[in-house]
Structure formats: structure tokens, C-alpha cells
VOPAGU-2260 file (C-alpha; in pm, 1 decimal, decimal comma):
REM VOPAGU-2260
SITE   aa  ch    i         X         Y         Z
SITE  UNK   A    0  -11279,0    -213,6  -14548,2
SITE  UNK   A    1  -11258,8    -509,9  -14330,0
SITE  UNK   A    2  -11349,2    -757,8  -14630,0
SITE  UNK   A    3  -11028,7    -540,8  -14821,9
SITE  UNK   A    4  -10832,5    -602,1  -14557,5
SITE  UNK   A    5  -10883,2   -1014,1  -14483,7
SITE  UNK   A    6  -10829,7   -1075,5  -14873,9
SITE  UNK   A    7  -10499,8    -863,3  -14835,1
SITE  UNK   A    8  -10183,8   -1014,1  -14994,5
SITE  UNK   A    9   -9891,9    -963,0  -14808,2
SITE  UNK   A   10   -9507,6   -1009,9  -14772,6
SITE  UNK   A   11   -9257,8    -882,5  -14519,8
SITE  UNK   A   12   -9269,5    -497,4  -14495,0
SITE  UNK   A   13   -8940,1    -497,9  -14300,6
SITE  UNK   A   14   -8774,2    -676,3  -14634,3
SITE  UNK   A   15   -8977,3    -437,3  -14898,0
SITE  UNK   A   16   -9156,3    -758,0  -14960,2
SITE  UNK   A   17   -9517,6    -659,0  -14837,0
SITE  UNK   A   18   -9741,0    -567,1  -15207,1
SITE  UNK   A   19   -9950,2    -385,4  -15004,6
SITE  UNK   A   20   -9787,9    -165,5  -14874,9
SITE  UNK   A   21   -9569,3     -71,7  -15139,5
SITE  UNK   A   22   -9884,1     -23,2  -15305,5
SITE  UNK   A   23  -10017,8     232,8  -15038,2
SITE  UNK   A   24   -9682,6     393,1  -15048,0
SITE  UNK   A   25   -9669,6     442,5  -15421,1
SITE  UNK   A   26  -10020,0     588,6  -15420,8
SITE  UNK   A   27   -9962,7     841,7  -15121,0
SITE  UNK   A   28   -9665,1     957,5  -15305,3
SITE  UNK   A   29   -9807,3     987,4  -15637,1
SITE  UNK   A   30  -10101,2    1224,5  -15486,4
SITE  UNK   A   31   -9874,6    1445,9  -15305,1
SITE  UNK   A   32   -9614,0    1483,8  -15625,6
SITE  UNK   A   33   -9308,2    1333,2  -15405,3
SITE  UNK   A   34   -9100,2    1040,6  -15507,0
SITE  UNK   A   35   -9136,9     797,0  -15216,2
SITE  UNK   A   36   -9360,6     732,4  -14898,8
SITE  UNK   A   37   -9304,5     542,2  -14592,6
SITE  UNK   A   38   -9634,5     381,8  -14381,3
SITE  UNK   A   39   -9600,9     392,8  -14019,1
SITE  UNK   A   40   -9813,6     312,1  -13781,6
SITE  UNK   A   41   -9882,0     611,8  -13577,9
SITE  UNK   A   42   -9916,5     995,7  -13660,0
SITE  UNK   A   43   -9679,3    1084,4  -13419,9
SITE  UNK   A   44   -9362,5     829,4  -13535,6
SITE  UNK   A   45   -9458,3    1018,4  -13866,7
SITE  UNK   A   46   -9427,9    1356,7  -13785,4
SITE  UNK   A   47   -9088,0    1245,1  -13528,1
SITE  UNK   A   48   -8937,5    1106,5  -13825,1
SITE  UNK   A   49   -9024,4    1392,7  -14050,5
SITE  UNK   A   50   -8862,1    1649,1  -13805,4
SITE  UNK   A   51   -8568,1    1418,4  -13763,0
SITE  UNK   A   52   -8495,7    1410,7  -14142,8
SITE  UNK   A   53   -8515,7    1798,6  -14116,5
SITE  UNK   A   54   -8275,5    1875,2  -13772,8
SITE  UNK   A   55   -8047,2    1682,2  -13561,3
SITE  UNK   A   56   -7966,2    1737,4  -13201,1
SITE  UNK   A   57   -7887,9    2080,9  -13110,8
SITE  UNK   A   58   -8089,4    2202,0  -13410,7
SITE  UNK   A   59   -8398,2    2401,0  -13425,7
SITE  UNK   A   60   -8772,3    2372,1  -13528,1
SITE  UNK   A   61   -9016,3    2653,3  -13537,3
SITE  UNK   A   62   -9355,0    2551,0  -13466,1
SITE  UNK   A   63   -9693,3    2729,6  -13360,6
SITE  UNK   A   64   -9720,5    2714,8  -12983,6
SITE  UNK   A   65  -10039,8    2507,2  -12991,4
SITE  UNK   A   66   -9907,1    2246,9  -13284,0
SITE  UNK   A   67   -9993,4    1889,5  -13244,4
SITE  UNK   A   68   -9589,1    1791,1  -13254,2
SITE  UNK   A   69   -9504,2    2017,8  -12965,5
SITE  UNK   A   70   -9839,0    1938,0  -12780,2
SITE  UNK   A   71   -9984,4    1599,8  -12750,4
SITE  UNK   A   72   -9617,6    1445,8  -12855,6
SITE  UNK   A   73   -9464,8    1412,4  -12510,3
SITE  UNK   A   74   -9160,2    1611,3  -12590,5
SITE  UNK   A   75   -9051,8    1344,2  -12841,9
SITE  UNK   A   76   -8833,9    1553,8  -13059,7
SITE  UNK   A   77   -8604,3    1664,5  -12759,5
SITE  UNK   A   78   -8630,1    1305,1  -12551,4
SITE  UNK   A   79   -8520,5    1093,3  -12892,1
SITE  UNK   A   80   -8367,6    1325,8  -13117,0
SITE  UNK   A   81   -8208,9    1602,0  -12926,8
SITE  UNK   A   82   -8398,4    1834,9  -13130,5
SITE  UNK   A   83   -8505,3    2241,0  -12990,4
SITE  UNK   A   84   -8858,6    2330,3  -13070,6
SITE  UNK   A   85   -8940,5    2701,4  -13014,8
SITE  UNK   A   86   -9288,3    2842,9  -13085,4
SITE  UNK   A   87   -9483,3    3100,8  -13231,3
SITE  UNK   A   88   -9818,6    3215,4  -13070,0
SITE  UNK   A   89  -10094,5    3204,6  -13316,8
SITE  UNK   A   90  -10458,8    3239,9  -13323,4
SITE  UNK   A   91  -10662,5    2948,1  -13387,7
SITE  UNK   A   92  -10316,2    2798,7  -13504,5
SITE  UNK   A   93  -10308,9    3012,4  -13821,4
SITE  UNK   A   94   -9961,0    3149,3  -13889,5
SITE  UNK   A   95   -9878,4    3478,7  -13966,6
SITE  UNK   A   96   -9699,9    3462,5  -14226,7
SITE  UNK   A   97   -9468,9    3795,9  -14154,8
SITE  UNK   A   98   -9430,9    3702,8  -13769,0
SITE  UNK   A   99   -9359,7    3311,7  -13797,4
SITE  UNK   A  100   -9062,2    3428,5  -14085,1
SITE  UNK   A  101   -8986,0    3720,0  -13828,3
SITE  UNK   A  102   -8837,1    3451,4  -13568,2
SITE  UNK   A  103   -8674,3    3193,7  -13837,1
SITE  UNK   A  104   -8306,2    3288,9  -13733,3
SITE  UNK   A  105   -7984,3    3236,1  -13982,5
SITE  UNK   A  106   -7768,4    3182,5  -13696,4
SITE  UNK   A  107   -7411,0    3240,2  -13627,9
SITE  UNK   A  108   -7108,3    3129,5  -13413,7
SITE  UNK   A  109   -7342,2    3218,7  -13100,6
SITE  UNK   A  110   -7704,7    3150,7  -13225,5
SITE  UNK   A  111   -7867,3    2826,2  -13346,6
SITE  UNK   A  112   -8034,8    2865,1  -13700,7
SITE  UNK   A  113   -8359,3    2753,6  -13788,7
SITE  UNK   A  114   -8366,9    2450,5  -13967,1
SITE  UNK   A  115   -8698,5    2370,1  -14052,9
SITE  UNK   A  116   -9080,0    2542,8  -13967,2
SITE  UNK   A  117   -9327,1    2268,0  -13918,4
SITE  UNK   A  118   -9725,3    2377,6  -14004,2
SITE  UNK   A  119  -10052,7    2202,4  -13900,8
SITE  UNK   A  120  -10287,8    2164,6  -14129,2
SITE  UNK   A  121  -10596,3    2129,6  -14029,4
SITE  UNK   A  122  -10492,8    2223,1  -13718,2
SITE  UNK   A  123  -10656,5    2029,4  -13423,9
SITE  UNK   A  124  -10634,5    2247,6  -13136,7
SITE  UNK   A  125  -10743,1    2528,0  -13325,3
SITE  UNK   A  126  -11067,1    2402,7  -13411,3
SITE  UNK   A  127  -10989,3    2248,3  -13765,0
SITE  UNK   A  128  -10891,9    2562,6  -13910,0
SITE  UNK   A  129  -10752,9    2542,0  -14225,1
SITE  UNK   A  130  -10406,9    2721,3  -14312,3
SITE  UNK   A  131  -10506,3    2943,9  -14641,4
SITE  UNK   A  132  -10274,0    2798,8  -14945,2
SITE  UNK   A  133  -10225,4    3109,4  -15041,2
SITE  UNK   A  134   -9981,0    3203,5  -14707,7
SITE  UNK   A  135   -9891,0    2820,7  -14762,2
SITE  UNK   A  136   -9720,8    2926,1  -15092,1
SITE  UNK   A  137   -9541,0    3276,9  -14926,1
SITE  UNK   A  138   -9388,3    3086,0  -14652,5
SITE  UNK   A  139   -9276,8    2777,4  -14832,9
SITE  UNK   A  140   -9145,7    3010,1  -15146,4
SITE  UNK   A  141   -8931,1    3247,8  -14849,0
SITE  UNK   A  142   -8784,1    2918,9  -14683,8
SITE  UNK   A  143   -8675,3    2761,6  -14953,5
SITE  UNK   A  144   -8512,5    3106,7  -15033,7
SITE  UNK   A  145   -8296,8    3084,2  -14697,5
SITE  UNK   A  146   -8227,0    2702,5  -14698,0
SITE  UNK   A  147   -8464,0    2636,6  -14427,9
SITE  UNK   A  148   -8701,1    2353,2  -14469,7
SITE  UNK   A  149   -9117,5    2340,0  -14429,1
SITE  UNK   A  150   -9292,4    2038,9  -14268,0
SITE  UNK   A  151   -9620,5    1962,9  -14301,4
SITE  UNK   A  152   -9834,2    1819,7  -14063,8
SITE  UNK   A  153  -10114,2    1677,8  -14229,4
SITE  UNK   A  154  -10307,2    1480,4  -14015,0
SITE  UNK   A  155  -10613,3    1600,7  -14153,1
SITE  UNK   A  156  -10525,1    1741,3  -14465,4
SITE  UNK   A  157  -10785,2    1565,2  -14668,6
SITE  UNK   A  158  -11019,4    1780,9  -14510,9
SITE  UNK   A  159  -10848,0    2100,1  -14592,2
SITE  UNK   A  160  -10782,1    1996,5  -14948,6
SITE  UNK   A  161  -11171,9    1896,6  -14938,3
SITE  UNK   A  162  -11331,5    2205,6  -14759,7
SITE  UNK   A  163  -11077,2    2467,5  -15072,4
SITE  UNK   A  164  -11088,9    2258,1  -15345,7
SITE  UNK   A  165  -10720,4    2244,9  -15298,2
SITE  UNK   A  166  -10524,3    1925,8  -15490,6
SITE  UNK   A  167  -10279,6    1737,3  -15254,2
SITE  UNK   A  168  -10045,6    1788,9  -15493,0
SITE  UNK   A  169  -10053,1    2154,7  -15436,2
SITE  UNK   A  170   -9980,0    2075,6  -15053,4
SITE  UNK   A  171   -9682,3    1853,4  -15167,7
SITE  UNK   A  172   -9492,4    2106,2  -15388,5
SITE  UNK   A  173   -9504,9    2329,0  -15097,7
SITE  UNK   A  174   -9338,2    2093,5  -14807,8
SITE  UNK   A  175   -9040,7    1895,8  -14819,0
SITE  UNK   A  176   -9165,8    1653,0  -14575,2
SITE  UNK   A  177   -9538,9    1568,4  -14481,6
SITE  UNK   A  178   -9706,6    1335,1  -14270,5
SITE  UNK   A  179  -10088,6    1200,5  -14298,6
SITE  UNK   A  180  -10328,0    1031,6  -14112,1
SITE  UNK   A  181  -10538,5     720,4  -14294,5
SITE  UNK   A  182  -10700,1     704,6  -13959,7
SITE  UNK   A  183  -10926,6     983,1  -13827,2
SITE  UNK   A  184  -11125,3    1111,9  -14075,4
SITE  UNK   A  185  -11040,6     853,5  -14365,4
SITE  UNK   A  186  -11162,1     571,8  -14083,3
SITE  UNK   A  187  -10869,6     345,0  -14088,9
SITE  UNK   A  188  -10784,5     143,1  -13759,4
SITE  UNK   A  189  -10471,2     269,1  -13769,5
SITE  UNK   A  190  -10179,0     390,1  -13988,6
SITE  UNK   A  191  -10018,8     711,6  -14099,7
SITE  UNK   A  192   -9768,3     793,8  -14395,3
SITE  UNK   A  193   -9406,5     996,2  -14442,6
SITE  UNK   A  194   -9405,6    1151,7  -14763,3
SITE  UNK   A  195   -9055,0    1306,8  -14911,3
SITE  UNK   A  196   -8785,1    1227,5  -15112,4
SITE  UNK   A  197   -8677,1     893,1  -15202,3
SITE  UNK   A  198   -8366,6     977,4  -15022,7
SITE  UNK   A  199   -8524,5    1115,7  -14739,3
SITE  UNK   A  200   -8774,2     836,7  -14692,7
SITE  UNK   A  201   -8447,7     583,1  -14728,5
SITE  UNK   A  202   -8343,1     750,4  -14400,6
SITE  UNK   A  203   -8678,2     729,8  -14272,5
SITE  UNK   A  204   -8715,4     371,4  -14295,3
SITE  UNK   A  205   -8408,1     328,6  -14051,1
SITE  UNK   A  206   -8599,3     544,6  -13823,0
SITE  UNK   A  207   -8898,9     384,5  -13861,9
SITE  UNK   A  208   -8713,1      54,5  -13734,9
SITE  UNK   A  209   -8496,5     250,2  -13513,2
SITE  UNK   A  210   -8825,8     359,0  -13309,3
SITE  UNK   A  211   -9000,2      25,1  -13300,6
SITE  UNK   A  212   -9175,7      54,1  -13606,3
SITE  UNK   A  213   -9045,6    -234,3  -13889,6
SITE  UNK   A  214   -9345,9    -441,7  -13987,7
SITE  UNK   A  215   -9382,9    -755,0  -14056,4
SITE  UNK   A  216   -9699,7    -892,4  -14293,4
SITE  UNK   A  217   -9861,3    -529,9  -14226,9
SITE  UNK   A  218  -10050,6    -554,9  -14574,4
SITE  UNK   A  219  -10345,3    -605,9  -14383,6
SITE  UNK   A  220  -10340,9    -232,1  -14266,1
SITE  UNK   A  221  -10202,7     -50,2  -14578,1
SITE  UNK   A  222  -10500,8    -226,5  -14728,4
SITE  UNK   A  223  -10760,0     -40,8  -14469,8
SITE  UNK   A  224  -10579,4     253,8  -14578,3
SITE  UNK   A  225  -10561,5     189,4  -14975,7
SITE  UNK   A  226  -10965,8     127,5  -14924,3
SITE  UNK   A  227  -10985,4     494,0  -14731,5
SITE  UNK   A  228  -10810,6     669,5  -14994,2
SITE  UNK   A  229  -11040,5     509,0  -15254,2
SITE  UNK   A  230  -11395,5     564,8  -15061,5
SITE  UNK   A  231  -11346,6     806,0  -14757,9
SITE  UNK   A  232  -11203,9    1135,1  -14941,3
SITE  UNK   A  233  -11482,6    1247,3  -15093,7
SITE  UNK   A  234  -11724,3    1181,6  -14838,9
SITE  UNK   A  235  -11549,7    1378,7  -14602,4
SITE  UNK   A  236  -11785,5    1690,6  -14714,0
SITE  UNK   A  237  -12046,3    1525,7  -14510,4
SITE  UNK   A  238  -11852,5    1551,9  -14207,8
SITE  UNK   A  239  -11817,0    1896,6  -14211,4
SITE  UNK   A  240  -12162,5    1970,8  -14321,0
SITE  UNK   A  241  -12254,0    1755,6  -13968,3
SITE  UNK   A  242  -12012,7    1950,4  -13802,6
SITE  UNK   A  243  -12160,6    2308,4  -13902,1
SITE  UNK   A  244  -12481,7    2205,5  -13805,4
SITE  UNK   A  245  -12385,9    2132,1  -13479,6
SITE  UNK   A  246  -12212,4    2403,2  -13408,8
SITE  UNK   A  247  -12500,6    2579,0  -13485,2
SITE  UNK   A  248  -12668,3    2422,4  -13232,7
SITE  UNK   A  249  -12464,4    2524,2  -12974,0
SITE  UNK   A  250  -12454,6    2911,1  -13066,6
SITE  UNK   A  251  -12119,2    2883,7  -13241,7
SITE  UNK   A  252  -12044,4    3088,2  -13556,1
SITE  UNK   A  253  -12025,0    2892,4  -13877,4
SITE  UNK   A  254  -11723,0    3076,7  -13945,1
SITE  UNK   A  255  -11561,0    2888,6  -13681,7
SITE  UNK   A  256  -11611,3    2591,4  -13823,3
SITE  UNK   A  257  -11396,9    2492,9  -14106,0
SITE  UNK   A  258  -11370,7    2140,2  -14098,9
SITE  UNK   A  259  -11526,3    1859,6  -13877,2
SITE  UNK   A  260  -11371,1    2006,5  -13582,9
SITE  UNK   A  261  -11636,1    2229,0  -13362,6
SITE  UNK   A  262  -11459,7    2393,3  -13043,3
SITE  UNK   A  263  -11632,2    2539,9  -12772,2
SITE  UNK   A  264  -11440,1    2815,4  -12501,9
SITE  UNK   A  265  -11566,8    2947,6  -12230,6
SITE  UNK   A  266  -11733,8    2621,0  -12071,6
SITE  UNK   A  267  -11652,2    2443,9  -11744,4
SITE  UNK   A  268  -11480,6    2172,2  -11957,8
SITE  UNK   A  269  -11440,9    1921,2  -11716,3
SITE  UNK   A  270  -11775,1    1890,6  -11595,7
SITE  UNK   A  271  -11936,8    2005,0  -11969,7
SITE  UNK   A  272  -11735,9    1609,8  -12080,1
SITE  UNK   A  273  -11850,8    1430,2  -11740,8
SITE  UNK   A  274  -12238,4    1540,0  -11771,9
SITE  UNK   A  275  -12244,1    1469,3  -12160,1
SITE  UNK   A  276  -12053,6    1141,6  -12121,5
SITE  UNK   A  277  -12349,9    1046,2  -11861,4
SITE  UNK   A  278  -12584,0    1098,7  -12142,2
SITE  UNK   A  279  -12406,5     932,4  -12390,6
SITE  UNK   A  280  -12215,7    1199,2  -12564,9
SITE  UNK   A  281  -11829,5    1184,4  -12571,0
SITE  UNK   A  282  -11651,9    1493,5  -12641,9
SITE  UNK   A  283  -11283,8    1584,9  -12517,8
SITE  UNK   A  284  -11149,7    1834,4  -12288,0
SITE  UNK   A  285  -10875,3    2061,1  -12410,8
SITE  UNK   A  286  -10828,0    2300,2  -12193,4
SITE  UNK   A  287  -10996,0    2359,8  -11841,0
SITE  UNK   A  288  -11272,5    2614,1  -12035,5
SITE  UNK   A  289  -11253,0    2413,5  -12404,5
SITE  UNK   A  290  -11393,3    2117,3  -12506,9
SITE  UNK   A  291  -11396,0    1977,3  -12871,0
SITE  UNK   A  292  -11644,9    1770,2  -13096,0
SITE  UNK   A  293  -11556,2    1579,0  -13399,3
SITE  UNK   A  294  -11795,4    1433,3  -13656,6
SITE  UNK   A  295  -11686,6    1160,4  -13864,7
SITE  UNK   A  296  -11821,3     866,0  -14079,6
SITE  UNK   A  297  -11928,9     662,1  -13779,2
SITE  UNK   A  298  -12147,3    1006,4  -13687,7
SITE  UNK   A  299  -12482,3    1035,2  -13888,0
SITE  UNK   A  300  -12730,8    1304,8  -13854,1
SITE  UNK   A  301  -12952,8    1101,6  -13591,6
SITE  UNK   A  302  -12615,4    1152,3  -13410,8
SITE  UNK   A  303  -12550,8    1517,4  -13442,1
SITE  UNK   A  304  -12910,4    1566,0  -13339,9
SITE  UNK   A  305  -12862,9    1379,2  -13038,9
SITE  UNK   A  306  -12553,0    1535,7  -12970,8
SITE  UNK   A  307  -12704,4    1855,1  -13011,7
SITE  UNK   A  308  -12995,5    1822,5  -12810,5
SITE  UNK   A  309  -12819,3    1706,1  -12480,0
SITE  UNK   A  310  -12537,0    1959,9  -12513,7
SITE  UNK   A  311  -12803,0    2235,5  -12553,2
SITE  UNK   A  312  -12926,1    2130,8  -12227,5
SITE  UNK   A  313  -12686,2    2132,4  -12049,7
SITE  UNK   A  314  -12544,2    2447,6  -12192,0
SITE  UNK   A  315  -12862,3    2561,9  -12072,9
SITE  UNK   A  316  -12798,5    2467,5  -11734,4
């Protein structure tokens, strides 16, 4: 990746004049089945620029309580774009299909209408659960019946479309905006992508400058991500095969574990993250009694081993 990226050739992104990235761009699009992409640097300008294509301010998104844009996004939609969030509880961040439809509104001359829904998928704070294609389909074919849009966040959704079998393309006919990570799993330094419309993604590249984000020679970085998508998809199997294990470790059903993501309740987080981090092992608090573990290609099985030899003792503890 790091030899792809030094022999990079690139232009100036800001002027459409970077090869690179116009090659990452046509490459994410043509996987999903949408007409253009936009590269960005961060997750988080990707799914902000996704919801503003969607709403404006004073307009609505429906999200699931614990999603990523309404959680670890420091209130970005509302601070930047004016834009209401309201949420739906879920469990383990899987929608319910009937209930997340149940609160999309129409509005009127008193109430504000829904505008778009916006799904994780995996979803991080549930545990890398994957949202079943099959509700995927129902909810996106009932929007689109009342003129409301579907965003998906898709951080990780080349481990959902590994883990079902499920094409990306599938995932793009269903949304009318995405955004995905070539970091994370795929093992990028750093870069995520808009997918849409070419329209839409014309709007999104004034965002994208609006928010800090125009580019200069950024070739360099599509082609860390151009390498992922050629060599990291795949492989991604592994990860969750590493992650099961672990989890199994730890006492945790395999059911639980979908994806690379293993979450474990009911601990003393805080102390669970300082005690493990003493021996070595870095996992992330979530909640005060939730902490969560991650495999990914820098993570072999000498390193789930490890992993699962010091949390078992102090589990034990």
C-alpha cells in the first residue's frame, strides 16, 4: 500500500485534475451502481454531507438512537446544517422495520415531515450487527413510496456484504446516498467516500470545500484506498473468523458476533480498558458497563490469543 501510494500520480483534486482520485471515485461508484462518488477525508464529513444533500435546516432525519451520525458526530447535523435528528430505539441497532416506518411523519402546516431515514450498516455500537437485506429492501421500497429518502451509513459495509454474500451493488440500489470507510477494516490511513447521484455529488463537492475538505495533490490517499479495494475485501473473512474466536473466549455467544466487532456488557468498563491496557491490550469503552474489541488486518491469531488470554484473566478476577 505504501509502495502504491509513493508511485501515485497526481493532479489537483480541488480542480478535478487529481487521476487518482477520479480513479477511486469512478470505481466506488461503479461497485455501488450510482453515477458519481466524491472522496473525503473523514467518515463523518461523509455521512454530514450525505444528510445535508437529503434535509436542510428545519428538516428532519430519522435515525436509530445509538447510530454513529447522531452519536460520536458531535451534533454536526444541527451545529452546521440546521438539521433535526430524532431517533428510534433499537436493539443492537437493528431496525424494525414496522416501528422505524411507524415514526416517518408526512407532515403538515404544524408538523415537520421526515425527509430522509439514515441506517448503519454494520452498525458499530451494536456490536457489528449486520442490518438483514431483506428489511433493507422493505424499508427502502416504502420510502421511496412516500418521497422520503434512505441513507446509508456504510462505514463497514464491506463486512456486511462479506459476512451475506451480499453484492454492494445490492446496497446501492437500495440508498440514495451512502457513505464508506477505506479506512477501518480495508486498512487505509485515512479516507472515506460519498456515493449518489452525479447531481447530488456536484452539490457535495461544494460541501466538501465548504467544510474544509478541497484537496490538493490527494492522489497519494485515493491510491491507499484504490490498493484496499483491490486486496483488503476479501480478506476481511479472516477478521471475523478472529473475532468469533475471541468472543468465544470470553463466554460470548457466536451469535453475537457478526462481524469483527465483539461487545462485551455487563463489565466495569472503565477499569476492564485500564487493566488490559496495562497488559498490552487496547480495547474501548462504550458505555460505563461495555467495552468493545475489533480485529483487523494488523490483528493475527498470536494476537487474538493474547488478547484472549489476559482478558480471561481478568474477567476472572
Amino acid at each position: 500500500m505504501r509502495a502504491a501510494m509513493a508511485a501515485a500520480e497526481v493532479g489537483d483534486d480541488v480542480y478535478l485534475e487529481d487521476p487518482t482520485v477520479n480513479a477511486l471515485e469512478a470505481e466506488v461508484a461503479a461497485l455501488f451502481g450510482h453515477e458519481a462518488a466524491l472522496f473525503v477525508p473523514t467518515g463523518t464529513m461523509g455521512n454530514q454531507i450525505c444528510l445535508r444533500l437529503l434535509a436542510g435546516p428545519g428538516e428532519e432525519i430519522l435515525a436509530d438512537a445509538d447510530a454513529h451520525i447522531v452519536t460520536y458526530e458531535h451534533g454536526a447535523a444541527a451545529a452546521l446544517f440546521g438539521i433535526q435528528t430524532r431517533t428510534v430505539v433499537s436493539r443492537r441497532g437493528l431496525f424494525d422495520t414496522d416501528e422505524l416506518l411507524a415514526q416517518v411523519r408526512e407532515g403538515d402546516w404544524h408538523t415537520m415531515g421526515t425527509n430522509a431515514v439514515a441506517v448503519e450498516n454494520t452498525h458499530n455500537r451494536g456490536g457489528g450487527s449486520i442490518q438483514p437485506v431483506a428489511e433493507l429492501t422493505r424499508l427502502s421500497g416504502e420510502l421511496r413510496d412516500r418521497g422520503v429518502a434512505l441513507h446509508i451509513d456504510g462505514a463497514r459495509i464491506w463486512n456486511a456484504a462479506v459476512a451475506t454474500g451480499t453484492s454492494l451493488s445490492t446496497y446501492g440500489e437500495l440508498a440514495d446516498t451512502l457513505s464508506v470507510c477505506l479506512s477501518k477494516g480495508l486498512g487505509a490511513p485515512v479516507g472515506s467516500v460519498v456515493i449518489a447521484s452525479a447531481e447530488r455529488i456536484a452539490a457535495a463537492r461544494i460541501l466538501r470545500k465548504r467544510l474544509g475538505g478541497g484537496m490538493r495533490q490527494v492522489g497519494i490517499l485515493a491510491a491507499a484506498g484504490r490498493y484496499a479495494l483491490a486486496h483488503h475485501i476479501d480478506r476481511l473473512a479472516e477478521d471475523h473468523a478472529r473475532a468469533r474466536q475471541l468472543a468465544g473466549r470470553v463466554g460470548i455467544a457466536a451469535d453475537q458476533v457478526q462481524t469483527n466487532i465483539v461487545r462485551l456488557d455487563g463489565v466495569d468498563a472503565p477499569a476492564l480498558a485500564k487493566a488490559a491496557a496495562e497488559e498490552g491490550v487496547l480495547i474501548s469503552q462504550v458505555a460505563s458497563d461495555r467495552v468493545r474489541m475489533l480485529t483487523h488486518l494488523d490483528i493475527d491469531d498470536q494476537g487474538v490469543r493474547r488478547a484472549g488470554d489476559v482478558l480471561v484473566e481478568l474477567l476472572d478476577h
